[in-house]
CHARMM internal coordinates of N, CA and C (Angstrom, degrees):
IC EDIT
DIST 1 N 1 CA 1.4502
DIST 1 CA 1 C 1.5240
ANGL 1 N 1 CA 1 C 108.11
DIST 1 C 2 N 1.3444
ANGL 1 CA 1 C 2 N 107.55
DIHE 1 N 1 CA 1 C 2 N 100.14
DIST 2 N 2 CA 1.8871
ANGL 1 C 2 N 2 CA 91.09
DIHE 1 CA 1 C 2 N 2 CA 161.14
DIST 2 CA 2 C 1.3984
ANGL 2 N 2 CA 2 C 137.97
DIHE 1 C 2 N 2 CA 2 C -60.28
DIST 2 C 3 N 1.5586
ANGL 2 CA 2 C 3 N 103.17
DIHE 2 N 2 CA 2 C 3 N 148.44
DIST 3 N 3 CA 0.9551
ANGL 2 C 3 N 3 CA 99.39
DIHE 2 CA 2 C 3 N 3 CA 172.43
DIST 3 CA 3 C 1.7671
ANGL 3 N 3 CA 3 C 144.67
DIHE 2 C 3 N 3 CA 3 C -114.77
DIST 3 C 4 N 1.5553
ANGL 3 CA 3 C 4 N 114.85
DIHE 3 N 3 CA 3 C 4 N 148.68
DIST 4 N 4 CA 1.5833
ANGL 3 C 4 N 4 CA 111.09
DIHE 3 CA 3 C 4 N 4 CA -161.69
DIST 4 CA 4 C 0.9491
ANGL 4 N 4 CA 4 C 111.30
DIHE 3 C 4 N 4 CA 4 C -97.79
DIST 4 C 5 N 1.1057
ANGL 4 CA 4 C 5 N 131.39
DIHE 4 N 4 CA 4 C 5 N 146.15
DIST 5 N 5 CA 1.8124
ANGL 4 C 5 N 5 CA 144.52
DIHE 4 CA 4 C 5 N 5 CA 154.94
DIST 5 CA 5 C 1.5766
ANGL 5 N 5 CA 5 C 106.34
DIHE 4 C 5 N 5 CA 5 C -94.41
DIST 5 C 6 N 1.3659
ANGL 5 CA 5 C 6 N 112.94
DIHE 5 N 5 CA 5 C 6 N 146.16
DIST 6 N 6 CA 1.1488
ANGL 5 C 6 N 6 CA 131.06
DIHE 5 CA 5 C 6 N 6 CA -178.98
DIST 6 CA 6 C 1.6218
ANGL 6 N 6 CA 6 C 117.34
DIHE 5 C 6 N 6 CA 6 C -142.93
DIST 6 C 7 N 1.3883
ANGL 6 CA 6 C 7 N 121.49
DIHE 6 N 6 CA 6 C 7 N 102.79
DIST 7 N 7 CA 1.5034
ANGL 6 C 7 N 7 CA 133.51
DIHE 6 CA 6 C 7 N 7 CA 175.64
DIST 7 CA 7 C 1.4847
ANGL 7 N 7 CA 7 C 102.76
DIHE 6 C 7 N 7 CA 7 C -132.07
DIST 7 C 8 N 1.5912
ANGL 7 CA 7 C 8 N 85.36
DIHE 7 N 7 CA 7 C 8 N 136.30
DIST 8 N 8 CA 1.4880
ANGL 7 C 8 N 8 CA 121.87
DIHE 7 CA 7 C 8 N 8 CA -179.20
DIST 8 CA 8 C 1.3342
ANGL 8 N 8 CA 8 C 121.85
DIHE 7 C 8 N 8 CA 8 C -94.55
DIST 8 C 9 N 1.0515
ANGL 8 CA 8 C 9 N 135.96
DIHE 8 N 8 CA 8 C 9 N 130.89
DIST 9 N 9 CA 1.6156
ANGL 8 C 9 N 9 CA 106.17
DIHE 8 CA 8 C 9 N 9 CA 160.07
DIST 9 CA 9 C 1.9588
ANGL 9 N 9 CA 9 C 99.93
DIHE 8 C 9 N 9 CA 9 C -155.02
DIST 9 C 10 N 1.4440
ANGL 9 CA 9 C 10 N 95.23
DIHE 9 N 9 CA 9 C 10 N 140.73
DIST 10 N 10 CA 1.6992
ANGL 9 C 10 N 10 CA 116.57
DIHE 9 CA 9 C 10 N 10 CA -141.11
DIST 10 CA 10 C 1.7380
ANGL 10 N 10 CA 10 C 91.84
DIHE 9 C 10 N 10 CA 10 C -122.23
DIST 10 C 11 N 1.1889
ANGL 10 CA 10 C 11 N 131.96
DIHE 10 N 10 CA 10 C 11 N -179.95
DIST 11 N 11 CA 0.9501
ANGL 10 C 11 N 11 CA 160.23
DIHE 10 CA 10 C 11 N 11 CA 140.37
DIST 11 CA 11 C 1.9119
ANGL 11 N 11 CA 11 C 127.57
DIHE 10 C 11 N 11 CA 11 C -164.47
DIST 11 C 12 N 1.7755
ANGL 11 CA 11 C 12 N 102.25
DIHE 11 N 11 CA 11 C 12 N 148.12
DIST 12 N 12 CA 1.0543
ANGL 11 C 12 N 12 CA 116.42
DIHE 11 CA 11 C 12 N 12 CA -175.40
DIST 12 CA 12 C 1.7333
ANGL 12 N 12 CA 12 C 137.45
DIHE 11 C 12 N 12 CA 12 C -56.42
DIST 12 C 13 N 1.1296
ANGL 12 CA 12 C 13 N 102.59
DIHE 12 N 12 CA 12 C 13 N 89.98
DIST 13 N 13 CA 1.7473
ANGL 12 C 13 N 13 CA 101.33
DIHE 12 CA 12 C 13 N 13 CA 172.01
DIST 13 CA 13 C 0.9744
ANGL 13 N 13 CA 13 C 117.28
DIHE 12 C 13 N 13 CA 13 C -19.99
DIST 13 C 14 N 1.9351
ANGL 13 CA 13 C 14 N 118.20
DIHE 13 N 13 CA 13 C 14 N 123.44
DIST 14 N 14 CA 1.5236
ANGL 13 C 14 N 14 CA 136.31
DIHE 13 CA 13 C 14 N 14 CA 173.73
DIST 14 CA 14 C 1.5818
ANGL 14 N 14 CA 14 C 84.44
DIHE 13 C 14 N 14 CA 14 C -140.08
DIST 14 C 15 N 1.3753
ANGL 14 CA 14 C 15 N 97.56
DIHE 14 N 14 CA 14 C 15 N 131.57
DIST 15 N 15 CA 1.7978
ANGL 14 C 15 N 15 CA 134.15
DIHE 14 CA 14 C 15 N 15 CA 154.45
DIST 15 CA 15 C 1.6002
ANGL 15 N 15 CA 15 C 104.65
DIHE 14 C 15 N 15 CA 15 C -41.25
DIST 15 C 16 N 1.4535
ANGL 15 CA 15 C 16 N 111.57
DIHE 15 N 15 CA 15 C 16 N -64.84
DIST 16 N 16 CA 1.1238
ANGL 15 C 16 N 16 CA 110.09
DIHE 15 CA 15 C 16 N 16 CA 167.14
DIST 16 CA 16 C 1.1522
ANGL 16 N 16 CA 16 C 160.39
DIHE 15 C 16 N 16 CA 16 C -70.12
DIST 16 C 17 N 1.3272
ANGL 16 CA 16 C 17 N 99.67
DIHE 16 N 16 CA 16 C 17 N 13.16
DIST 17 N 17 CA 1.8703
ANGL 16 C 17 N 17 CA 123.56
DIHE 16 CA 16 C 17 N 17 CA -174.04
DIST 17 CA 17 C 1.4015
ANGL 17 N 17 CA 17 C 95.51
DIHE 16 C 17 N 17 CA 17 C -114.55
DIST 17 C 18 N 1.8500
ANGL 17 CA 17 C 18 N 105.61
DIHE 17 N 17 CA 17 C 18 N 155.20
DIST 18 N 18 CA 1.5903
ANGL 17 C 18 N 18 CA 100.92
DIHE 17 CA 17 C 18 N 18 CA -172.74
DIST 18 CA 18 C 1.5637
ANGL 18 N 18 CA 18 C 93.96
DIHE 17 C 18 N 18 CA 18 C -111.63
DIST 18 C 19 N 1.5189
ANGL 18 CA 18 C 19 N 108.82
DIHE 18 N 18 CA 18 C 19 N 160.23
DIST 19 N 19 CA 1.4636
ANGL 18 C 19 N 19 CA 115.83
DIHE 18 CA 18 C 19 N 19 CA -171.20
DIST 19 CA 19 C 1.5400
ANGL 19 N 19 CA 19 C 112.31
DIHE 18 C 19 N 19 CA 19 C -27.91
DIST 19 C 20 N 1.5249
ANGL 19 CA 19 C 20 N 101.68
DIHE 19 N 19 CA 19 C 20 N -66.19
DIST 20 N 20 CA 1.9403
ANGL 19 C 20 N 20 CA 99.32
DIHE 19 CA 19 C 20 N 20 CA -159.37
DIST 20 CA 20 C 1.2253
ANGL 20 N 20 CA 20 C 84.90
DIHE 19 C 20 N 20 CA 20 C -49.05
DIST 20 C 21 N 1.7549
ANGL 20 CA 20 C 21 N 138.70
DIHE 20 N 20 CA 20 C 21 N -67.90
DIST 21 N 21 CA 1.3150
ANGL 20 C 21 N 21 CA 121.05
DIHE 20 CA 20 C 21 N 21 CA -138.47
DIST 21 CA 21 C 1.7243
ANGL 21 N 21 CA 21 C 104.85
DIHE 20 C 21 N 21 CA 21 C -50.57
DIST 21 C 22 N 1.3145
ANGL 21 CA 21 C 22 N 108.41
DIHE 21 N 21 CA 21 C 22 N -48.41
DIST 22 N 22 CA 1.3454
ANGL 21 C 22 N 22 CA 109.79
DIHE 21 CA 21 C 22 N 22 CA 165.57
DIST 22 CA 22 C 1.4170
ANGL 22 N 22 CA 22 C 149.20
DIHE 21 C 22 N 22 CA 22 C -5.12
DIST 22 C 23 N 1.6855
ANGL 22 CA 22 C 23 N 79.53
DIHE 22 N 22 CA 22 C 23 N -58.98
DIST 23 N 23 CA 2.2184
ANGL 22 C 23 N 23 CA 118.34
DIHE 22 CA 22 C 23 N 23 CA -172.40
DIST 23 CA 23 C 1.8941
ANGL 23 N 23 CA 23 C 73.78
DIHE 22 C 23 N 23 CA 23 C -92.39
DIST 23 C 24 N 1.2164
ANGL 23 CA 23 C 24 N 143.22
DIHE 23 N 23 CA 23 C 24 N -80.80
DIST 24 N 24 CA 1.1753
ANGL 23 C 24 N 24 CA 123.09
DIHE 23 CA 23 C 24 N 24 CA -179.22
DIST 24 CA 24 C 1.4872
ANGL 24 N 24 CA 24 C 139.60
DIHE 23 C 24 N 24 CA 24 C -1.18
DIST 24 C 25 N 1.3798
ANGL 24 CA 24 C 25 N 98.67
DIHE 24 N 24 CA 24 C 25 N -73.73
DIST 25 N 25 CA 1.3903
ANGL 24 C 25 N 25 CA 103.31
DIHE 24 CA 24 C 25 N 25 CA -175.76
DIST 25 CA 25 C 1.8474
ANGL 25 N 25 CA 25 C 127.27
DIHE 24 C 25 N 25 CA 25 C -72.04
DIST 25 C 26 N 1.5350
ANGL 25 CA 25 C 26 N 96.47
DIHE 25 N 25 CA 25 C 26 N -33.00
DIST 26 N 26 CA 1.6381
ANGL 25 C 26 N 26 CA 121.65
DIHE 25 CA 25 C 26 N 26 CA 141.40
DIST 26 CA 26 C 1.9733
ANGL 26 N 26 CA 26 C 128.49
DIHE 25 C 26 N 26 CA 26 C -23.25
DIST 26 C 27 N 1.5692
ANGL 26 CA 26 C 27 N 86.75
DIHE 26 N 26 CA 26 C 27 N -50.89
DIST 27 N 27 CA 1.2657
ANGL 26 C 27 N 27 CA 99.04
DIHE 26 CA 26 C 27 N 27 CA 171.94
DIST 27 CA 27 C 1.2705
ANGL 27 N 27 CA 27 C 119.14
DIHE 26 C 27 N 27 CA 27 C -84.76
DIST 27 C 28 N 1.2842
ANGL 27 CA 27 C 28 N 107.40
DIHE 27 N 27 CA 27 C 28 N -33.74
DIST 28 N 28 CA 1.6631
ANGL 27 C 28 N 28 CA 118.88
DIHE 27 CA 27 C 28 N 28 CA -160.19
DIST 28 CA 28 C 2.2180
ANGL 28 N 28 CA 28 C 83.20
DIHE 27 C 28 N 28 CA 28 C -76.34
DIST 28 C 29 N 0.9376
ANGL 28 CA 28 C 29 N 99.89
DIHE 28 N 28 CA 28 C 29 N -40.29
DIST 29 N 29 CA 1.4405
ANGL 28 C 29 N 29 CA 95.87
DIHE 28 CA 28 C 29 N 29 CA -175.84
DIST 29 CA 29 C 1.4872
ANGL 29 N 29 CA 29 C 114.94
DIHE 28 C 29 N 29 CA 29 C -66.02
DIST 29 C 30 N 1.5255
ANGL 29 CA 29 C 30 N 115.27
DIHE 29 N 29 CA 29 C 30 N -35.50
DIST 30 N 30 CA 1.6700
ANGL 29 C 30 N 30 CA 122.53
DIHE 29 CA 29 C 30 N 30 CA -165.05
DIST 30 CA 30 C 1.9210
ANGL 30 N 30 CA 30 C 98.74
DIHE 29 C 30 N 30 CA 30 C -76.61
DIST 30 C 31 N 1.7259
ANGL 30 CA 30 C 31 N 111.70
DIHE 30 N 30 CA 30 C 31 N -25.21
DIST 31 N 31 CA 1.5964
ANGL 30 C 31 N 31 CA 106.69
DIHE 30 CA 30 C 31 N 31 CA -177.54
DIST 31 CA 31 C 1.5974
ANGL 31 N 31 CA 31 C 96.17
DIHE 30 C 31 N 31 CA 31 C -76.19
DIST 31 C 32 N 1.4802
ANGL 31 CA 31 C 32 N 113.22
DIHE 31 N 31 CA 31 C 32 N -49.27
DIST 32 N 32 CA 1.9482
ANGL 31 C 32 N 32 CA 103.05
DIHE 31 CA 31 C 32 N 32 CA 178.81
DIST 32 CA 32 C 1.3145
ANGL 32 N 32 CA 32 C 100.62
DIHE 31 C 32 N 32 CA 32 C -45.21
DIST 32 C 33 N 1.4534
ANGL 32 CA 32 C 33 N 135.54
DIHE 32 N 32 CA 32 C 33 N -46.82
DIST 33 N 33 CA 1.5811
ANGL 32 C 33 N 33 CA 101.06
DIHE 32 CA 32 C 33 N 33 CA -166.07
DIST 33 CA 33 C 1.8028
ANGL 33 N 33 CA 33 C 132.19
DIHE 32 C 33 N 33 CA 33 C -95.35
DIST 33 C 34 N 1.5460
ANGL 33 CA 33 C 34 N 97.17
DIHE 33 N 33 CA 33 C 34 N 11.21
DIST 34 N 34 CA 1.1051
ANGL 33 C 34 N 34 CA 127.10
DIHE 33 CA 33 C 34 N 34 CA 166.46
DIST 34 CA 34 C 1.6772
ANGL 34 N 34 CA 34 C 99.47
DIHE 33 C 34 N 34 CA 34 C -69.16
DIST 34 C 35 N 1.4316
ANGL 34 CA 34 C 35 N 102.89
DIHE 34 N 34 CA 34 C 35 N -69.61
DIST 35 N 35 CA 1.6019
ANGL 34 C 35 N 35 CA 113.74
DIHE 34 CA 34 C 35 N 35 CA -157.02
DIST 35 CA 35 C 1.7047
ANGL 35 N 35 CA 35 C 99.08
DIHE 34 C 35 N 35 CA 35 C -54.31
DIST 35 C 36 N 0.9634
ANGL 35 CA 35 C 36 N 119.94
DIHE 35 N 35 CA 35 C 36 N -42.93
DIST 36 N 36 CA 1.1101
ANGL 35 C 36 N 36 CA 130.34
DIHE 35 CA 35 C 36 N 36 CA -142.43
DIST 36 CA 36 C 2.0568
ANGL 36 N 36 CA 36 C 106.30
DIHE 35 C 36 N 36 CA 36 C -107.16
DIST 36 C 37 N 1.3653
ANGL 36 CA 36 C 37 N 85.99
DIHE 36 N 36 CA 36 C 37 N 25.95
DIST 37 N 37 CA 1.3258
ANGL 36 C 37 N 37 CA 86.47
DIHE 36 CA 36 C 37 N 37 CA 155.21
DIST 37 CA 37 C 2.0885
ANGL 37 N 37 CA 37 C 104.21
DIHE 36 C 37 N 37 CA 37 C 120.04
DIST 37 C 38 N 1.2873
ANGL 37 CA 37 C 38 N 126.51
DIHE 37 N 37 CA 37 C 38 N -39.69
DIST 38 N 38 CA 1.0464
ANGL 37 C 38 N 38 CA 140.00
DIHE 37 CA 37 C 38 N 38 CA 137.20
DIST 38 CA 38 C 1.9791
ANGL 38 N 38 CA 38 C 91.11
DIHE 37 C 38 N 38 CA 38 C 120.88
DIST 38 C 39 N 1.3127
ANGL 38 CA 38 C 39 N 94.33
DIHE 38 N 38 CA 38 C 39 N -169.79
DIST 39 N 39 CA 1.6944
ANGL 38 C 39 N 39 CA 104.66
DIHE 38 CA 38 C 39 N 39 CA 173.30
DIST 39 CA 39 C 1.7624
ANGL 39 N 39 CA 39 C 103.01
DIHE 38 C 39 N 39 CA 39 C 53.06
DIST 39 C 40 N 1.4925
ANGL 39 CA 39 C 40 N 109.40
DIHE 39 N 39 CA 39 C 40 N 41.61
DIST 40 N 40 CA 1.6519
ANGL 39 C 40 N 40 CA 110.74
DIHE 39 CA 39 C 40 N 40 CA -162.63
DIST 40 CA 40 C 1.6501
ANGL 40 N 40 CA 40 C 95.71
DIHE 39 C 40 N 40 CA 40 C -123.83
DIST 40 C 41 N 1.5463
ANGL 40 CA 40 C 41 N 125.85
DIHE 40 N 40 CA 40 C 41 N 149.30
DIST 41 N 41 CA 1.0787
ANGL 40 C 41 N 41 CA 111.70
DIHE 40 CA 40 C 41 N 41 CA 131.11
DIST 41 CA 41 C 1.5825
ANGL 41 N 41 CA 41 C 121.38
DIHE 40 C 41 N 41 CA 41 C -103.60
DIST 41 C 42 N 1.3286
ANGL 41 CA 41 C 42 N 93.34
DIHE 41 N 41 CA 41 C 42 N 144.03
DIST 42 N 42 CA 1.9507
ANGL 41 C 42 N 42 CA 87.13
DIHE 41 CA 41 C 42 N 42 CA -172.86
DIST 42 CA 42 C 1.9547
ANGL 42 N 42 CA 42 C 99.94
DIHE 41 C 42 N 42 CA 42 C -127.15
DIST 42 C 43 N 1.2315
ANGL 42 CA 42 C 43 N 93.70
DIHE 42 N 42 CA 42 C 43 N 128.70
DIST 43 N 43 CA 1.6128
ANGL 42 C 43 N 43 CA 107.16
DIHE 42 CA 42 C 43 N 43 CA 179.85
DIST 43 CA 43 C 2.1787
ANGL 43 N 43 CA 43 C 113.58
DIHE 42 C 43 N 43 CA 43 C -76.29
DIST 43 C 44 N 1.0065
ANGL 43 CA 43 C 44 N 104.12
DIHE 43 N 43 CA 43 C 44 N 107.58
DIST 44 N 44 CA 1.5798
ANGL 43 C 44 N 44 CA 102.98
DIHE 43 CA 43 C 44 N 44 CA 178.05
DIST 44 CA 44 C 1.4671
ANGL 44 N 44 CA 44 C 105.32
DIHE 43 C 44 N 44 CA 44 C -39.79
DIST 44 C 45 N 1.7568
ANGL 44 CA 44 C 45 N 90.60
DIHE 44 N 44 CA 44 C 45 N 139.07
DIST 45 N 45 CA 1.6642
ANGL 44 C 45 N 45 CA 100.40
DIHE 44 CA 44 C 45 N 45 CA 173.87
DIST 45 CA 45 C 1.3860
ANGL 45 N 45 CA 45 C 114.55
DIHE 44 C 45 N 45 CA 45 C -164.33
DIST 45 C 46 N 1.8072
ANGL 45 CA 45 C 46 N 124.74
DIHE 45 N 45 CA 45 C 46 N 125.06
DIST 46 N 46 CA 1.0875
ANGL 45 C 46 N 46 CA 118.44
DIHE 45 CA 45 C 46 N 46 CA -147.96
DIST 46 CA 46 C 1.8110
ANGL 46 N 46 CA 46 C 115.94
DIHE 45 C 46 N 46 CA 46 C -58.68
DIST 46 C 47 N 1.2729
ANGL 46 CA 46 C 47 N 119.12
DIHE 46 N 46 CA 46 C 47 N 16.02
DIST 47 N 47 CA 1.2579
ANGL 46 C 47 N 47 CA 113.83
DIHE 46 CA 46 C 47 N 47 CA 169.30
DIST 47 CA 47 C 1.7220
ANGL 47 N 47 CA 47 C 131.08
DIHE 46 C 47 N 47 CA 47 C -110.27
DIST 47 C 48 N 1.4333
ANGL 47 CA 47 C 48 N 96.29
DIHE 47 N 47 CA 47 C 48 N 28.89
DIST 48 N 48 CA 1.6450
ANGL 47 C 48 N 48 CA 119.03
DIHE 47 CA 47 C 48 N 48 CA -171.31
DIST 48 CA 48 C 1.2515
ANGL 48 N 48 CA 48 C 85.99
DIHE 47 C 48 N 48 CA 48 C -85.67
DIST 48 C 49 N 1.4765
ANGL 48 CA 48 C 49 N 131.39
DIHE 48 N 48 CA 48 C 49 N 123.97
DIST 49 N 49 CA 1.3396
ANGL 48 C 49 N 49 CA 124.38
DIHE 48 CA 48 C 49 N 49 CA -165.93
DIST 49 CA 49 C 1.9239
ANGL 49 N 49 CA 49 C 83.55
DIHE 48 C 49 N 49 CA 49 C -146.19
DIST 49 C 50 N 1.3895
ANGL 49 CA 49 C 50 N 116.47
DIHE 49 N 49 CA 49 C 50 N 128.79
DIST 50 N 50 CA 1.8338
ANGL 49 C 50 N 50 CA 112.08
DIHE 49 CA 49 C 50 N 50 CA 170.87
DIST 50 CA 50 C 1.4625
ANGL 50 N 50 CA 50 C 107.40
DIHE 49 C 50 N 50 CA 50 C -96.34
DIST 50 C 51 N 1.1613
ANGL 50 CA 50 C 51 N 142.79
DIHE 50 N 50 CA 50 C 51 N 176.42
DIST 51 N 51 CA 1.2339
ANGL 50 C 51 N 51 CA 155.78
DIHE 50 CA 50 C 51 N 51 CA 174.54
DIST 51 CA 51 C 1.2663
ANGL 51 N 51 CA 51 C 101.08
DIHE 50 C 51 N 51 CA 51 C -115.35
DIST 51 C 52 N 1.1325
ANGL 51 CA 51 C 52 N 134.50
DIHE 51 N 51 CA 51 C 52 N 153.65
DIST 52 N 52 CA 1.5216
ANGL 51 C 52 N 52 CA 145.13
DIHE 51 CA 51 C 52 N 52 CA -174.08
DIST 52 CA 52 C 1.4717
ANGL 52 N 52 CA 52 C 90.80
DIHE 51 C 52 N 52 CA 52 C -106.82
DIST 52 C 53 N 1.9099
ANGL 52 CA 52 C 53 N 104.17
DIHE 52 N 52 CA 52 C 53 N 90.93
DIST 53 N 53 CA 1.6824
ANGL 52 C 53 N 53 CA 100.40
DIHE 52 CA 52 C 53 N 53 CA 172.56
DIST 53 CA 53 C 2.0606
ANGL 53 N 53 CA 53 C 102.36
DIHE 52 C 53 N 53 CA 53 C -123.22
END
COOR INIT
IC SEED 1 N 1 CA 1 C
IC BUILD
C-alpha cells in the first residue's frame, strides 16, 4: 500500500489584500509545512521567513 503525505498551508481572509497576495501567503505557508516535517497544517504568519538553501 503506498504511502501519502498530506500538508496544508492556509492563511487568514483580509478585505484588503488582493487575491494573489492571498494564494501567496497560502503557499508560503503550505512549503513551511512541507519543510518542516510534512502531514501538517500550518496557518500563514508574517514570520515564515526561507533561507536561500
Amino acid at each position: 500500500m503506498p504511502k501519502f503525505t498530506v500538508s496544508i498551508g492556509y492563511c487568514d481572509y483580509d478585505d484588503n489584500v488582493d487575491v494573489k497576495e492571498l494564494i501567496n501567503k497560502a503557499d508560503l505557508a503550505l512549503y513551511e509545512s512541507k519543510r518542516t516535517g510534512r502531514n501538517k497544517v500550518t496557518r500563514y504568519k508574517d514570520s515564515i521567513i526561507f533561507a536561500n538553501s
